[in-house]
N, C-alpha and C positions, 0 to 999 in steps of 0.2 A: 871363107864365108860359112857361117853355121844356118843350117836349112832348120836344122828343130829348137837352136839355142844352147848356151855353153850347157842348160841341167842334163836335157837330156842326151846330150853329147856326150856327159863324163860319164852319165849314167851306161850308157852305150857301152863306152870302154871300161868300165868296169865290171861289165857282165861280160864281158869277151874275154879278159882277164879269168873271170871266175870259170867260165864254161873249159877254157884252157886248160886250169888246174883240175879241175873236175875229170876231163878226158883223161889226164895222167892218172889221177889218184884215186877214183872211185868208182870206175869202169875196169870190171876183169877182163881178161886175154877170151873171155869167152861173148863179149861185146858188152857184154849185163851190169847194169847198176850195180856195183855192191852195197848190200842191204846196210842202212844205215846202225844196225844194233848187231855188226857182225864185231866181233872180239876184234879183229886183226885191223880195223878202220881207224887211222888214227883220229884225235881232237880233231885236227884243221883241217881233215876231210870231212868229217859231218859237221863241223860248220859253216863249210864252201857250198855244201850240200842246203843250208837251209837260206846263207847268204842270197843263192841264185833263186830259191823262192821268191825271195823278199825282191829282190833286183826285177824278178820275170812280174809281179805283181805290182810296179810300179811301172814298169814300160808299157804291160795293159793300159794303165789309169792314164797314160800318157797320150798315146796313140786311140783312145777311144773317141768317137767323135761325140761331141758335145747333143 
Protein backbone atom coordinates (compact mmCIF):
# COMPACT_ATOMS: atom_id res chain seq x y z
CA UNK A 1 0.00 0.00 0.00
CA UNK A 2 1.55 3.44 -0.96
CA UNK A 3 0.53 6.12 1.82
CA UNK A 4 1.92 9.27 -0.47
CA UNK A 5 1.34 7.41 -4.06
CA UNK A 6 3.70 5.65 -6.63
CA UNK A 7 5.33 9.78 -7.40
CA UNK A 8 6.35 10.37 -4.51
CA UNK A 9 7.46 7.03 -3.53
CA UNK A 10 9.98 6.74 -6.33
CA UNK A 11 10.71 10.21 -5.51
CA UNK A 12 11.61 9.02 -1.98
CA UNK A 13 13.89 6.33 -3.33
CA UNK A 14 15.56 8.26 -5.39
CA UNK A 15 16.74 10.69 -3.04
CA UNK A 16 17.83 7.93 -0.75
CA UNK A 17 19.86 6.63 -3.55
CA UNK A 18 21.38 9.94 -3.97
CA UNK A 19 21.93 11.01 -0.19
CA UNK A 20 23.89 7.40 -0.35
CA UNK A 21 26.14 8.17 -2.99
CA UNK A 22 26.74 11.59 -1.77
CA UNK A 23 27.90 10.09 1.88
CA UNK A 24 30.45 8.11 -0.12
CA UNK A 25 31.61 10.52 -2.54
CA UNK A 26 31.34 14.13 -1.36
CA UNK A 27 31.68 14.00 2.28
CA UNK A 28 35.53 14.08 3.59
CA UNK A 29 36.99 11.78 6.37
CA UNK A 30 36.65 15.06 8.23
CA UNK A 31 32.73 14.80 8.08
CA UNK A 32 32.54 18.06 5.63
CA UNK A 33 30.91 18.68 2.31
CA UNK A 34 33.57 18.70 -0.12
CA UNK A 35 33.21 21.93 -1.86
CA UNK A 36 31.64 21.57 -5.08
CA UNK A 37 34.52 23.64 -7.17
CA UNK A 38 37.32 21.42 -5.42
CA UNK A 39 39.70 19.98 -8.41
CA UNK A 40 39.64 16.51 -7.01
CA UNK A 41 35.46 16.29 -7.09
CA UNK A 42 34.63 14.13 -9.74
CA UNK A 43 31.47 15.09 -12.79
CA UNK A 44 29.00 12.53 -10.99
CA UNK A 45 29.81 13.94 -7.67
CA UNK A 46 28.73 17.49 -8.30
CA UNK A 47 26.03 16.29 -10.09
CA UNK A 48 24.54 13.98 -7.26
CA UNK A 49 25.34 17.13 -5.38
CA UNK A 50 22.91 19.40 -7.41
CA UNK A 51 20.46 16.13 -8.33
CA UNK A 52 19.72 16.11 -4.37
CA UNK A 53 18.80 19.87 -4.66
CA UNK A 54 16.48 19.45 -7.20
CA UNK A 55 15.12 16.00 -5.46
CA UNK A 56 15.06 17.92 -1.74
CA UNK A 57 13.07 20.83 -3.52
CA UNK A 58 10.52 18.74 -4.93
CA UNK A 59 9.78 16.72 -1.67
CA UNK A 60 9.17 20.30 -0.09
CA UNK A 61 6.56 21.11 -2.78
CA UNK A 62 5.17 17.70 -2.04
CA UNK A 63 4.80 17.57 1.54
CA UNK A 64 3.71 21.32 1.96
CA UNK A 65 0.22 21.64 2.96
CA UNK A 66 -1.91 23.16 0.59
Amino acid sequence: MHIFGPTVGSLLHEHAHLEQFFKQNNVGPDGKMTPLDDEFLSEEAKKTAIKIRKTTANLVRHFQVP
